[in-house]
C-alpha positions as CSV (number, residue, x, y, z in Angstrom):
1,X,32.5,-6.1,-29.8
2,X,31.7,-3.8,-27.5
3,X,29.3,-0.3,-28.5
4,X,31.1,1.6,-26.6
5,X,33.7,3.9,-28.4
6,X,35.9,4.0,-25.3
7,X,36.2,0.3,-25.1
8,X,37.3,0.1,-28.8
9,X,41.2,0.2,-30.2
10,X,41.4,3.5,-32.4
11,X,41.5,0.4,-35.5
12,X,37.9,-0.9,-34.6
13,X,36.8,3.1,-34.9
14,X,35.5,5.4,-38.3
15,X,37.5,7.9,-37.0
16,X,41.0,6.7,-37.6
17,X,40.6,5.8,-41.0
18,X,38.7,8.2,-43.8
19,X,39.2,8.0,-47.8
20,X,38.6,11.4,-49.6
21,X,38.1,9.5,-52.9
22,X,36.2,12.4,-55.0
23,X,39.6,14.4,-53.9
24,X,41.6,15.6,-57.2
25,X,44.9,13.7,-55.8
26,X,43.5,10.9,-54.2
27,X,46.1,8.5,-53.7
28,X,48.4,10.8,-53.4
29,X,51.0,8.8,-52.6
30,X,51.9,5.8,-54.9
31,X,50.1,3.1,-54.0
32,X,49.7,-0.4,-54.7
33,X,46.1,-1.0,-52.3
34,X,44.4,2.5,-52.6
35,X,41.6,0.1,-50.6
36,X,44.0,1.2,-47.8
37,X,44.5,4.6,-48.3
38,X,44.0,7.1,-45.4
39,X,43.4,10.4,-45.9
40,X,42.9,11.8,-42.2
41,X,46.6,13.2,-42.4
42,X,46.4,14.5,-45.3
43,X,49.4,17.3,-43.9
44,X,51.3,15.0,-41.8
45,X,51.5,15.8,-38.4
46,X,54.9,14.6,-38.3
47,X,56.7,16.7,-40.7
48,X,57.9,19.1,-37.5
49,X,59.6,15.7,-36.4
50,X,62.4,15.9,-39.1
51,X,64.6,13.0,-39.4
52,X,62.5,11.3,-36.5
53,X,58.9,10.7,-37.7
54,X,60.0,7.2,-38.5
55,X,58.5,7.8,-42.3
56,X,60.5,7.6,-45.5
57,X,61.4,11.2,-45.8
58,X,64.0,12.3,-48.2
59,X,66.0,16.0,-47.8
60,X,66.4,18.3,-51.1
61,X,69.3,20.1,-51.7
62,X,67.7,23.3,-50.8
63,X,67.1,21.6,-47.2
64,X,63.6,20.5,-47.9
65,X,62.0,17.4,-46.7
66,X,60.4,15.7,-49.2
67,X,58.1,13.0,-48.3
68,X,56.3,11.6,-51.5
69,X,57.9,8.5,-50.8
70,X,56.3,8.0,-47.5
71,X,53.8,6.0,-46.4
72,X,53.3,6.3,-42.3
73,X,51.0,8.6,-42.2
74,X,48.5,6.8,-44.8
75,X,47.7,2.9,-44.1
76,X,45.0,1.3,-42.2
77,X,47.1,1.3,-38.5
78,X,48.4,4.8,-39.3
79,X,46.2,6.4,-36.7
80,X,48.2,4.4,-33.7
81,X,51.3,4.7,-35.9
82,X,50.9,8.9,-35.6
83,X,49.3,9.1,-32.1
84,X,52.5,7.1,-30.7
85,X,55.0,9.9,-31.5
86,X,52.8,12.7,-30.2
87,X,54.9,12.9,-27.0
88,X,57.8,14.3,-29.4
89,X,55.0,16.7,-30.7
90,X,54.1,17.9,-27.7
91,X,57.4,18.2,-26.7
92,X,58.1,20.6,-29.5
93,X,55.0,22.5,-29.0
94,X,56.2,23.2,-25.5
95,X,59.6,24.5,-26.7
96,X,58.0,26.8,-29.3
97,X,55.3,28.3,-26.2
């Protein structure tokens, strides 16, 4: 394996995964392998996604999304999962400038 971080997938990297255990809520999603918990989104980027962030979101009655059922943002290949969908971030960002 190479040493240099360019050469690396964002999997083979510290920075894509990062467990917070002293945190008061860690997990804080239910979780069967909290071995595998990632923490580096802790507020999803995806949320501004809706419907399309690909999670398992839920909508309250008051029109609320609800994601404590999701997963996405928190496994070990979560980092790739996240930084695949920022095209329909950005594209948002630039409808909002």
């Amino acid at each position: 394996m190479s040493d240099n971080v360019f050469d690396k997938k964002p999997s083979e990297c510290r920075y894509s995964f990062v467990q917070h255990k002293e945190c008061e809520f860690f997990p804080c999603h239910e979780t069967a392998h909290p071995e595998d918990f990632n923490c580096l989104f802790c507020y999803c980027p995806l949320y501004a996604l809706g419907s399309k962030c690909g999670g398992n979101c839920q909508w309250l009655e008051n029109g609320v999304k609800d994601c404590s059922a999701c997963m996405a943002p928190h496994g070990r290949g979560s980092y790739e999962y996240i930084m695949s969908k920022f095209p329909q971030l950005s594209a948002i960002a630039r409808r909002n400038r």
